[in-house]
Backbone as XML, in Angstrom:
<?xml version="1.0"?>
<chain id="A" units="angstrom">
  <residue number="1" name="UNK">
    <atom name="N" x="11.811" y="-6.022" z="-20.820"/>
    <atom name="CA" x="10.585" y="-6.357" z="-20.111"/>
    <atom name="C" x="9.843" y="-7.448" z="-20.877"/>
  </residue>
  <residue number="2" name="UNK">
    <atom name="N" x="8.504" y="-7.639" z="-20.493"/>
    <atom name="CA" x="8.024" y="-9.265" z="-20.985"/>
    <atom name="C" x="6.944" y="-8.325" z="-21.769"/>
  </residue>
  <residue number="3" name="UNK">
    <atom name="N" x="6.479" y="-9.119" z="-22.566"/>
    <atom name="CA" x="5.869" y="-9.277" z="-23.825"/>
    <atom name="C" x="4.549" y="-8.598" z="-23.432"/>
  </residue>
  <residue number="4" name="UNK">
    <atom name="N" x="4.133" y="-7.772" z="-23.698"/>
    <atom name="CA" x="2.654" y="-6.859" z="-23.765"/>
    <atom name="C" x="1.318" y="-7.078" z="-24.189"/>
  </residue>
  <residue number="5" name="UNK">
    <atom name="N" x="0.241" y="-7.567" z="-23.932"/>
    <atom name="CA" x="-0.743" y="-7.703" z="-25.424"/>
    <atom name="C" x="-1.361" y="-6.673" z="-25.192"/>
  </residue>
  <residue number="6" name="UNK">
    <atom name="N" x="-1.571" y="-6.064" z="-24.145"/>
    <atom name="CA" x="-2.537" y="-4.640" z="-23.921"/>
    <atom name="C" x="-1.835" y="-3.199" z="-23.422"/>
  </residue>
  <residue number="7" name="UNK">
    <atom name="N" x="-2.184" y="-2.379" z="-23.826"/>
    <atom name="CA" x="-1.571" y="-0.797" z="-23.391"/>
    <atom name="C" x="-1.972" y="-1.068" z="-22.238"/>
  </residue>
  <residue number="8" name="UNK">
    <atom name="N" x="-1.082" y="-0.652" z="-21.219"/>
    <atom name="CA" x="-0.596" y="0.094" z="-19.994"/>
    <atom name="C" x="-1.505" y="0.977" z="-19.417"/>
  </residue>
  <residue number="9" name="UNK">
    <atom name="N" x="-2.618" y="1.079" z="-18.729"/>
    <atom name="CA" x="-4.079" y="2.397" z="-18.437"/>
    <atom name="C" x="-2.740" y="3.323" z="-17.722"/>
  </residue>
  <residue number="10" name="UNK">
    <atom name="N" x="-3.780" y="4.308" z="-18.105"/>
    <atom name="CA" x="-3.222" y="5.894" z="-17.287"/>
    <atom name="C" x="-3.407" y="5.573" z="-15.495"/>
  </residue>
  <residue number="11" name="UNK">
    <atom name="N" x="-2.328" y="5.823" z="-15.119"/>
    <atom name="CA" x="-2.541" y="5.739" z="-13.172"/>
    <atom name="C" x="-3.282" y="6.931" z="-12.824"/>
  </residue>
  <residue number="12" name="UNK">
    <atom name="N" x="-3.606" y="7.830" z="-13.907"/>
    <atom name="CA" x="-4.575" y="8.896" z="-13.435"/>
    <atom name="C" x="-5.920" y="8.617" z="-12.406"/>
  </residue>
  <residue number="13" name="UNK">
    <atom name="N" x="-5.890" y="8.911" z="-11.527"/>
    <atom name="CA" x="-7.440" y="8.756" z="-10.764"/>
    <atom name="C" x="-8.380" y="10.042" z="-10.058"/>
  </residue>
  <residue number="14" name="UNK">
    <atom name="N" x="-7.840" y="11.191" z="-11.327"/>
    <atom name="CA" x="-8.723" y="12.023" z="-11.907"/>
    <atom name="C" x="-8.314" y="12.982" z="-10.637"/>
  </residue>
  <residue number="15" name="UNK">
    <atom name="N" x="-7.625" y="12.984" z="-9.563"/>
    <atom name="CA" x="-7.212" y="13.975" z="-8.860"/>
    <atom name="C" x="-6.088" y="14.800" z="-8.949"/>
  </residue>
  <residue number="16" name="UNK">
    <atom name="N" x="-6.596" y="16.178" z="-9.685"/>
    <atom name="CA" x="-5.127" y="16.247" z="-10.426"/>
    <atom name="C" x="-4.975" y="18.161" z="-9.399"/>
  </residue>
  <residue number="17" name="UNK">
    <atom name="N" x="-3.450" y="17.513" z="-8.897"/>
    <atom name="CA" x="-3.126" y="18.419" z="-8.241"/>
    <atom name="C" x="-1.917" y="18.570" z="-7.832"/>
  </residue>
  <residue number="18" name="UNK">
    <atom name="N" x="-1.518" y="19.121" z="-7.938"/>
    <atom name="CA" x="0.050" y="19.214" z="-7.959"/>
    <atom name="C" x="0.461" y="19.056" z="-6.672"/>
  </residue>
  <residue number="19" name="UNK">
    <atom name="N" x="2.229" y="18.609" z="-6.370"/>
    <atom name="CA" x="2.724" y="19.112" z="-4.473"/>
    <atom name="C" x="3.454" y="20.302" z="-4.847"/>
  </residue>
  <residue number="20" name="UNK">
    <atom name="N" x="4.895" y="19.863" z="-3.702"/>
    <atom name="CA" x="5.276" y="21.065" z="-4.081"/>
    <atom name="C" x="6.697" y="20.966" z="-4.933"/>
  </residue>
  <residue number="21" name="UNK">
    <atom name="N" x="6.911" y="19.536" z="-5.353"/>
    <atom name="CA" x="7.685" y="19.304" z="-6.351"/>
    <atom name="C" x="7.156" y="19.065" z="-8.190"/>
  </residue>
  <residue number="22" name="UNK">
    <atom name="N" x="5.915" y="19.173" z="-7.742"/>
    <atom name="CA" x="5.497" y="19.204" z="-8.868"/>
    <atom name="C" x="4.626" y="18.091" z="-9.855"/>
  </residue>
  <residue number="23" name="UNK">
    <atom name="N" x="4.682" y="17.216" z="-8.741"/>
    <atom name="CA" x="4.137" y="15.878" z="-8.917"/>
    <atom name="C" x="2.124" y="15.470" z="-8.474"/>
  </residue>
  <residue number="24" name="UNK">
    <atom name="N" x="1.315" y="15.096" z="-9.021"/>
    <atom name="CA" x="0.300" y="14.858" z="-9.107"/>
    <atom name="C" x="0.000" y="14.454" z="-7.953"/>
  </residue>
  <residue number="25" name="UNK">
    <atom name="N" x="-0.956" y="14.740" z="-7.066"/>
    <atom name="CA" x="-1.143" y="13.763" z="-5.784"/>
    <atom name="C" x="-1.460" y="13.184" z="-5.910"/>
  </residue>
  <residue number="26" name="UNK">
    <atom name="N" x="-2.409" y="12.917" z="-7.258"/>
    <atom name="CA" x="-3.113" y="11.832" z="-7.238"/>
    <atom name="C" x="-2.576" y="10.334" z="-7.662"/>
  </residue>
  <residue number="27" name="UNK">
    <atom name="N" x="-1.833" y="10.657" z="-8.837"/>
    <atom name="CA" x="-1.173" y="9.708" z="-9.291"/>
    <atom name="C" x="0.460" y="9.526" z="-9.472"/>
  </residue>
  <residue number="28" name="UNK">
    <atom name="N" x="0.726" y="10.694" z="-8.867"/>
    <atom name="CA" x="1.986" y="10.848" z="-8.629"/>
    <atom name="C" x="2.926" y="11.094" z="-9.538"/>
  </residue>
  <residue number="29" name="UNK">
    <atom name="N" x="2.691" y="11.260" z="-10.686"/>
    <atom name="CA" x="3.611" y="11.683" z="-12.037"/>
    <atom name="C" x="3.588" y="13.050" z="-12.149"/>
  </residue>
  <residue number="30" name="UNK">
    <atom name="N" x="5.197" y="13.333" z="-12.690"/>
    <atom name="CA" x="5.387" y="15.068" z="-13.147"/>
    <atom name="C" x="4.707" y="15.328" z="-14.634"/>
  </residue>
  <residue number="31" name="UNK">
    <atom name="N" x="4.806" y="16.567" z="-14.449"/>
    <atom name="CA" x="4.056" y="17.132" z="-15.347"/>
    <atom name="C" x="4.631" y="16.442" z="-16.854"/>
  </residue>
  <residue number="32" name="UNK">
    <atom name="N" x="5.851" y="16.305" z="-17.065"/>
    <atom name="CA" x="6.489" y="16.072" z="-18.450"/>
    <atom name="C" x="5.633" y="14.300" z="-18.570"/>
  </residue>
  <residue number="33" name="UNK">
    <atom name="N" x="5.760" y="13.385" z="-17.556"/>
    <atom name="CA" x="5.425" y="12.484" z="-17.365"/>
    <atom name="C" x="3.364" y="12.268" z="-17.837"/>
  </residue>
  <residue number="34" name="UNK">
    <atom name="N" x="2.999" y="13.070" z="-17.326"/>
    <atom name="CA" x="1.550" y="13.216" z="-17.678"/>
    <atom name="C" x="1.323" y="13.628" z="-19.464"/>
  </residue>
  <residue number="35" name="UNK">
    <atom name="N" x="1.986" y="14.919" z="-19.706"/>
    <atom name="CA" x="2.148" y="14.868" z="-20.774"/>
    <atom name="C" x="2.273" y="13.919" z="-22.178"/>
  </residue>
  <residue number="36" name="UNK">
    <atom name="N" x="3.163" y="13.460" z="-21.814"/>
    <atom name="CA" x="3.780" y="12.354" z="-22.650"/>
    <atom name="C" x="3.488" y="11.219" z="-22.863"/>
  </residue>
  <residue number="37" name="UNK">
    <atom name="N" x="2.809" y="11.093" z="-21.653"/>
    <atom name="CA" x="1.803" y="9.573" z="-21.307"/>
    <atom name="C" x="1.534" y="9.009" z="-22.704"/>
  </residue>
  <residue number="38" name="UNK">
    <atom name="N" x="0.805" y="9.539" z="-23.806"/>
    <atom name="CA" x="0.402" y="9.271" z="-25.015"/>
    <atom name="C" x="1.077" y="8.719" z="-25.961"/>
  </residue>
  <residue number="39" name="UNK">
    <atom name="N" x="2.311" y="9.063" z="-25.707"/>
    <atom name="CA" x="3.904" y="9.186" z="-26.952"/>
    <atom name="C" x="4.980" y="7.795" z="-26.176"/>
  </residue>
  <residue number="40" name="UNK">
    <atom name="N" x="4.204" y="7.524" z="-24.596"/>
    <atom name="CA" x="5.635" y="6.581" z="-24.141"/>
    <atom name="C" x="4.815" y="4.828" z="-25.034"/>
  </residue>
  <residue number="41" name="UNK">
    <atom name="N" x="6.241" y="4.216" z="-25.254"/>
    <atom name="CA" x="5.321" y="2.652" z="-25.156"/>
    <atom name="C" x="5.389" y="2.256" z="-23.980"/>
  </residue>
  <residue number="42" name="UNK">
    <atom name="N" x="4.956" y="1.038" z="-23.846"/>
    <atom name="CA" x="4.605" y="-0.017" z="-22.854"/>
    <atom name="C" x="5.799" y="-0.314" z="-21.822"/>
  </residue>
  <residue number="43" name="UNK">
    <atom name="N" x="6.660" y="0.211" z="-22.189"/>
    <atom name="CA" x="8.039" y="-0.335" z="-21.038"/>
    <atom name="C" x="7.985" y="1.072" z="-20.325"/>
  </residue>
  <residue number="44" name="UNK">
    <atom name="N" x="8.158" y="1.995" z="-21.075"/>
    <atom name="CA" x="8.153" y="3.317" z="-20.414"/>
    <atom name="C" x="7.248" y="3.914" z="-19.643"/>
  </residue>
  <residue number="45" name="UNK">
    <atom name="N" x="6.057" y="3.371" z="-19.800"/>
    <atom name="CA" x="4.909" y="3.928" z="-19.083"/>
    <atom name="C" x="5.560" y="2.398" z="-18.057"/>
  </residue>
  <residue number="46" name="UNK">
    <atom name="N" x="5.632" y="1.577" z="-17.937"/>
    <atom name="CA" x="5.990" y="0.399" z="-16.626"/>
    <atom name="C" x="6.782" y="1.150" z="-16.299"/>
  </residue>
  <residue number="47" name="UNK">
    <atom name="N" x="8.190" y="1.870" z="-16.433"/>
    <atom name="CA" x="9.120" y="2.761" z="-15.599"/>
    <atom name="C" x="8.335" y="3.623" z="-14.714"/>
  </residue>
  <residue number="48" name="UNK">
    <atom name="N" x="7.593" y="4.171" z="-15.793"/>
    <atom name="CA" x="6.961" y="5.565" z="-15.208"/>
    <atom name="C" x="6.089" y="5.442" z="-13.260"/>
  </residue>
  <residue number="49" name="UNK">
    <atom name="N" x="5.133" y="3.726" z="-13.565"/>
    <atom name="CA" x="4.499" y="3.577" z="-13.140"/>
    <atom name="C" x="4.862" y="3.447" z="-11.928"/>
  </residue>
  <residue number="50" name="UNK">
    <atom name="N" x="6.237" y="2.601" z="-11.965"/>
    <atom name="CA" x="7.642" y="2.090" z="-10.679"/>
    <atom name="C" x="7.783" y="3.237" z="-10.269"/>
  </residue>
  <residue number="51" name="UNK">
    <atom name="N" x="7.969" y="4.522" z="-10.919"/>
    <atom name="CA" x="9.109" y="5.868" z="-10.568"/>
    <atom name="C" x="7.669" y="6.014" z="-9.405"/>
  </residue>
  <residue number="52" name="UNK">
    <atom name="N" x="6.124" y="6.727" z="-9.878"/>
    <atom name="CA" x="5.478" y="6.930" z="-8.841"/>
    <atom name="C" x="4.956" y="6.066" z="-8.100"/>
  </residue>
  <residue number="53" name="UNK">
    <atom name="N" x="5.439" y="5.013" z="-7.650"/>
    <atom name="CA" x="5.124" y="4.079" z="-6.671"/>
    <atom name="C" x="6.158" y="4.458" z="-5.612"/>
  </residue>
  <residue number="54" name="UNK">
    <atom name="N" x="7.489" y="4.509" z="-6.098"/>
    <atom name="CA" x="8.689" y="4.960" z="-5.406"/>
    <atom name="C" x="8.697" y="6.472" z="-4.462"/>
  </residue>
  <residue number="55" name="UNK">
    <atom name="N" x="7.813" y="7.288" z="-5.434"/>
    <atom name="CA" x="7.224" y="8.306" z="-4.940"/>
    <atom name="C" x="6.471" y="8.633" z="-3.725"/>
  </residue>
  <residue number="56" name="UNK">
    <atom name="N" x="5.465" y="7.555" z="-4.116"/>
    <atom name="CA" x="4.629" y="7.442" z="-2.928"/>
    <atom name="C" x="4.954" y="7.304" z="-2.003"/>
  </residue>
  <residue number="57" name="UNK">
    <atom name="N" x="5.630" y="6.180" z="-1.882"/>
    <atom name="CA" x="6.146" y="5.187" z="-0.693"/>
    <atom name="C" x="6.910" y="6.589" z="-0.336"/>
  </residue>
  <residue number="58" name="UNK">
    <atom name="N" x="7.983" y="7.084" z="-0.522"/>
    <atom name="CA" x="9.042" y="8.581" z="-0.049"/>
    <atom name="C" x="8.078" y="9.169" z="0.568"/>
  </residue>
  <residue number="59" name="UNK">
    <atom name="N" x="7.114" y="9.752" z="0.137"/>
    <atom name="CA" x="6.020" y="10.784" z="0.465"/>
    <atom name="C" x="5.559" y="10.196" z="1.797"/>
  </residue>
  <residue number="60" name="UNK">
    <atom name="N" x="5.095" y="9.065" z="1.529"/>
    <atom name="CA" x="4.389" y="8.366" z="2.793"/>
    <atom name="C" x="5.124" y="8.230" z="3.737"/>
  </residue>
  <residue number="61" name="UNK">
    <atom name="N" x="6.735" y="7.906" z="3.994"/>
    <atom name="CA" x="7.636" y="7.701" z="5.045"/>
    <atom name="C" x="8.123" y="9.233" z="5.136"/>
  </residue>
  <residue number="62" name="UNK">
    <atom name="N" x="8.114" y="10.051" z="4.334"/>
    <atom name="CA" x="8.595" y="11.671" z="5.249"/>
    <atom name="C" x="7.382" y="11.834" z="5.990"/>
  </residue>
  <residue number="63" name="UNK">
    <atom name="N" x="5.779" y="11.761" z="5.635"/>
    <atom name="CA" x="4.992" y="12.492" z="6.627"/>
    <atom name="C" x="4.913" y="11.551" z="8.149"/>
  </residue>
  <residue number="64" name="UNK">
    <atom name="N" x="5.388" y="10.122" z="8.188"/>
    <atom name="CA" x="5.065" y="9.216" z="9.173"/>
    <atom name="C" x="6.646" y="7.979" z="9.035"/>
  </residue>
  <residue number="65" name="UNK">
    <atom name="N" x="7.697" y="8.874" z="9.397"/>
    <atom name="CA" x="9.097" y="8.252" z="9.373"/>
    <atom name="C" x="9.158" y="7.410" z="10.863"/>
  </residue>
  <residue number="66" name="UNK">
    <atom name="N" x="8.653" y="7.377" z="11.751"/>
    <atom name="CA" x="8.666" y="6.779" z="13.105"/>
    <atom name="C" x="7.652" y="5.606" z="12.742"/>
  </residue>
  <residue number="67" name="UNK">
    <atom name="N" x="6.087" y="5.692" z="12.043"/>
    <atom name="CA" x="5.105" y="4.764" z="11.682"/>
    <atom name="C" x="5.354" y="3.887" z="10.990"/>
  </residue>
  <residue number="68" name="UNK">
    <atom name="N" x="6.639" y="4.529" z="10.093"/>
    <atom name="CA" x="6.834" y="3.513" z="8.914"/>
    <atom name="C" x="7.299" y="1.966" z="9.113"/>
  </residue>
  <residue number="69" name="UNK">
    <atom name="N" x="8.436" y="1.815" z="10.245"/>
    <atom name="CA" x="8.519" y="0.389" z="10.515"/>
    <atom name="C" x="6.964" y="-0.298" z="10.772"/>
  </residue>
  <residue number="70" name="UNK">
    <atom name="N" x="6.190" y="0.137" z="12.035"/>
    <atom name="CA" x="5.018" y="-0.456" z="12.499"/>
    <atom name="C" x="4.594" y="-1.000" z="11.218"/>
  </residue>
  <residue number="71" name="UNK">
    <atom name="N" x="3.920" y="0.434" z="10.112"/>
    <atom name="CA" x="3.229" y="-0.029" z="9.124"/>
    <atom name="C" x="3.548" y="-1.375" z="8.034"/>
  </residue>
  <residue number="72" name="UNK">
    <atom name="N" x="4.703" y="-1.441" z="7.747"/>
    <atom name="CA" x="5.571" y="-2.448" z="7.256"/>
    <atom name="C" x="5.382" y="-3.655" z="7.879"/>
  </residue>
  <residue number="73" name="UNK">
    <atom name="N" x="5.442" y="-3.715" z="9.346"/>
    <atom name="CA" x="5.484" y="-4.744" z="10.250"/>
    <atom name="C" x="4.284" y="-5.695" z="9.607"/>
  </residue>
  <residue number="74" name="UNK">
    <atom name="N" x="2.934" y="-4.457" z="10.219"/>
    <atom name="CA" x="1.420" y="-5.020" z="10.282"/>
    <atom name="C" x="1.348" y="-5.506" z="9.013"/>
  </residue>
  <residue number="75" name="UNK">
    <atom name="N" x="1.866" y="-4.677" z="7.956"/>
    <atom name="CA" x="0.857" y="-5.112" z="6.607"/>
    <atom name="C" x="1.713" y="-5.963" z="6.113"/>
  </residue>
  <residue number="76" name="UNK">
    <atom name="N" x="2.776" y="-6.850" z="6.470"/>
    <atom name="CA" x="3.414" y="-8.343" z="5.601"/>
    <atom name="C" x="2.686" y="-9.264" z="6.744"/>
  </residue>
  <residue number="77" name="UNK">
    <atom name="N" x="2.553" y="-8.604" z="7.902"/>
    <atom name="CA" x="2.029" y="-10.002" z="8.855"/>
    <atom name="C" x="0.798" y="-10.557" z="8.409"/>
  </residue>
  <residue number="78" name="UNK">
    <atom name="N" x="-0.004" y="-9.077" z="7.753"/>
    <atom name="CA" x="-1.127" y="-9.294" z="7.658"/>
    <atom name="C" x="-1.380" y="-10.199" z="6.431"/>
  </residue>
  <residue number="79" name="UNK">
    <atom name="N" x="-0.440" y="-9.284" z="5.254"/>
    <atom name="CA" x="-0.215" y="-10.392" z="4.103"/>
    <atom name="C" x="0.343" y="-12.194" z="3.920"/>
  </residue>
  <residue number="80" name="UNK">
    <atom name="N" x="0.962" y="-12.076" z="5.102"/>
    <atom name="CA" x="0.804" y="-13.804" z="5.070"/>
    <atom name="C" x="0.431" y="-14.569" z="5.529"/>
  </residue>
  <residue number="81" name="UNK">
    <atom name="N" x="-0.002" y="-15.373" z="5.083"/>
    <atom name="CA" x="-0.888" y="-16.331" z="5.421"/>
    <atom name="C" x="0.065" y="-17.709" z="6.474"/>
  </residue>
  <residue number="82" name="UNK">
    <atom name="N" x="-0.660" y="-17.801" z="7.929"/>
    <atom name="CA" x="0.220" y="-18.648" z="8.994"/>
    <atom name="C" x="0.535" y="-20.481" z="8.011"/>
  </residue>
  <residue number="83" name="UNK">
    <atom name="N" x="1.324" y="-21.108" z="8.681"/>
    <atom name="CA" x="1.734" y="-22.221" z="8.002"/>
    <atom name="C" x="0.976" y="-23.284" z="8.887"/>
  </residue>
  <residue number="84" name="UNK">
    <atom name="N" x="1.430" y="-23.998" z="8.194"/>
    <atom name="CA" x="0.360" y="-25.294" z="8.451"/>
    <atom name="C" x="1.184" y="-26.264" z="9.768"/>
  </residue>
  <residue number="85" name="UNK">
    <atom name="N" x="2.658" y="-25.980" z="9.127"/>
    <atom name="CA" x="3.463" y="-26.259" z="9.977"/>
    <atom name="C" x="3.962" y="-25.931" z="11.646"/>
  </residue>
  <residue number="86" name="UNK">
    <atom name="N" x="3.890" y="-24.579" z="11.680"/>
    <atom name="CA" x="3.664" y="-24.068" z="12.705"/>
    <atom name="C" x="2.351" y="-24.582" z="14.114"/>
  </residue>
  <residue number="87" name="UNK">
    <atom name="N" x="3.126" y="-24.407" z="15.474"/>
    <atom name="CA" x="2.178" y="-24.229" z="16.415"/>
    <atom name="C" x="1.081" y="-23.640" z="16.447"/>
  </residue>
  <residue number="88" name="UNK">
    <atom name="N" x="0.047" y="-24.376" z="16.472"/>
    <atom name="CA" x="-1.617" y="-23.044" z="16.724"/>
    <atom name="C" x="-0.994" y="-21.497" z="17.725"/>
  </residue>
  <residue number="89" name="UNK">
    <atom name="N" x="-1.152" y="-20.548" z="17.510"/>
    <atom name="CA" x="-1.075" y="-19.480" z="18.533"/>
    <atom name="C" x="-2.218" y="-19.567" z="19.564"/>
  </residue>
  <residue number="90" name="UNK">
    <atom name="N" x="-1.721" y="-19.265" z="20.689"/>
    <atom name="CA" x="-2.973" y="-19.390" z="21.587"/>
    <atom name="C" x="-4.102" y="-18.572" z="21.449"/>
  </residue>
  <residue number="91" name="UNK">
    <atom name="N" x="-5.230" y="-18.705" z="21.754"/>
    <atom name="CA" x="-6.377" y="-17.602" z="21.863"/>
    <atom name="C" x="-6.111" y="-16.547" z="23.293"/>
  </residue>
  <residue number="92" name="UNK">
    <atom name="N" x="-6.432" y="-15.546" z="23.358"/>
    <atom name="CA" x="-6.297" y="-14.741" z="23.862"/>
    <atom name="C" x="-7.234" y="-15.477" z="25.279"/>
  </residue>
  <residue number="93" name="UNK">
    <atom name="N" x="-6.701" y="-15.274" z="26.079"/>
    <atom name="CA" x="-8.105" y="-16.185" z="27.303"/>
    <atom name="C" x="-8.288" y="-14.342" z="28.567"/>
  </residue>
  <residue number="94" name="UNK">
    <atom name="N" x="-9.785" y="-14.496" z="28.611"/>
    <atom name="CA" x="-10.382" y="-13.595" z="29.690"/>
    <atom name="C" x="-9.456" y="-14.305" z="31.271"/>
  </residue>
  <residue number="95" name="UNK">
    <atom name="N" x="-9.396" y="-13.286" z="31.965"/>
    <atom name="CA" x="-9.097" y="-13.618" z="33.364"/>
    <atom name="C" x="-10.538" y="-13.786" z="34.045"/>
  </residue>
  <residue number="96" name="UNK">
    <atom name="N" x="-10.442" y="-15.025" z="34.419"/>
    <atom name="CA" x="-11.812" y="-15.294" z="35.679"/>
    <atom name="C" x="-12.479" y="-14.108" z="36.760"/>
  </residue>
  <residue number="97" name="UNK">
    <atom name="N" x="-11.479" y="-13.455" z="36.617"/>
    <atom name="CA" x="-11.671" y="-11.575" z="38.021"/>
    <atom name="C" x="-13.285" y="-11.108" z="36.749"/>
  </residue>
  <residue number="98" name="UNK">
    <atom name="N" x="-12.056" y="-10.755" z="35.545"/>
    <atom name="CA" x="-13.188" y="-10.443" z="35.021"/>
    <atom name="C" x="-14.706" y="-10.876" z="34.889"/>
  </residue>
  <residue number="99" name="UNK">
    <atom name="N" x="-14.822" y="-12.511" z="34.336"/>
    <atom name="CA" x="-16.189" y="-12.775" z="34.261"/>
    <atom name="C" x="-17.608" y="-12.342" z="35.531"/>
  </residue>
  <residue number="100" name="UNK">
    <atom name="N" x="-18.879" y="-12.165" z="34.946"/>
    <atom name="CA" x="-19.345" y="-12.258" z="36.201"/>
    <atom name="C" x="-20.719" y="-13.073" z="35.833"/>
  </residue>
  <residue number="101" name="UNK">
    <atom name="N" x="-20.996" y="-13.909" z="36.906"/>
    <atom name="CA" x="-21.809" y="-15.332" z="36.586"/>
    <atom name="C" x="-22.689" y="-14.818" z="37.449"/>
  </residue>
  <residue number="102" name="UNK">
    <atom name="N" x="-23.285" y="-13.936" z="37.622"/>
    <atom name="CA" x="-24.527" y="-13.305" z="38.609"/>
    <atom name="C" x="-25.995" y="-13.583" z="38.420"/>
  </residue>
  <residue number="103" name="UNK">
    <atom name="N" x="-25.775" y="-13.103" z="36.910"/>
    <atom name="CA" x="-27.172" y="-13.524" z="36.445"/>
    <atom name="C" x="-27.362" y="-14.883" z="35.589"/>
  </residue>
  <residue number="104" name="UNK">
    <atom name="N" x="-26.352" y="-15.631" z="35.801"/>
    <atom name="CA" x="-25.921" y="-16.601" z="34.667"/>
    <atom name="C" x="-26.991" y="-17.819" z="35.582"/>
  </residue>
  <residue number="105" name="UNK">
    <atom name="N" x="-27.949" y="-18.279" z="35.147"/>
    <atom name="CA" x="-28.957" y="-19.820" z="35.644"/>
    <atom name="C" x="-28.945" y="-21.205" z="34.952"/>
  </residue>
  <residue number="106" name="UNK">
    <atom name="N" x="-28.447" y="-21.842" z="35.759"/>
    <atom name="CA" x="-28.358" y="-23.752" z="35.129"/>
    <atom name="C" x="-29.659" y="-23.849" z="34.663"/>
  </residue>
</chain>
């Protein structure tokens, strides 16, 4: 891994509660993992950090396995930014049925 100048913070965010594998909800590390936190260096706590990210993401696609494409979809579309290159997309345009010019005065 690349060169360190600062310790690694705890992913703790103080919600500490176990599932039913044994893992933190909050931050997603097992118990040996929480433990040890103190004793790993800087590469190991970066493993650690990957392992409950990996976690999450599992957790998050068993409770919403049908959502999970959508969610994926929305949030890279959302993350990138359109090109310069590209066609303008059109604006969404009202149908004329709809408008109503009743009270509308020149």
């Amino acid at each position: 891994m690349q060169l360190e100048f600062f310790d690694v913070p705890s992913p703790c965010i103080g919600m500490c509660q176990s599932d039913d594998k044994g893992h933190c909800l909050g931050c997603m590390r097992s118990r040996n993992e929480r433990q040890d936190w103190k004793d790993f260096n800087n590469d190991e706590k970066q493993k650690v950090i990957k392992r409950c990210l990996q976690r999450k993401k599992r957790k998050k696609n068993q409770l919403n396995p049908k959502h999970e494409k959508t969610v994926m979809t929305l949030e890279l579309e959302a993350d990138m930014q359109p090109s310069l290159l590209d066609a303008p997309s059109k604006a969404k345009t009202i149908p004329e049925s709809d408008l109503d010019f009743s009270d509308f005065e020149l």
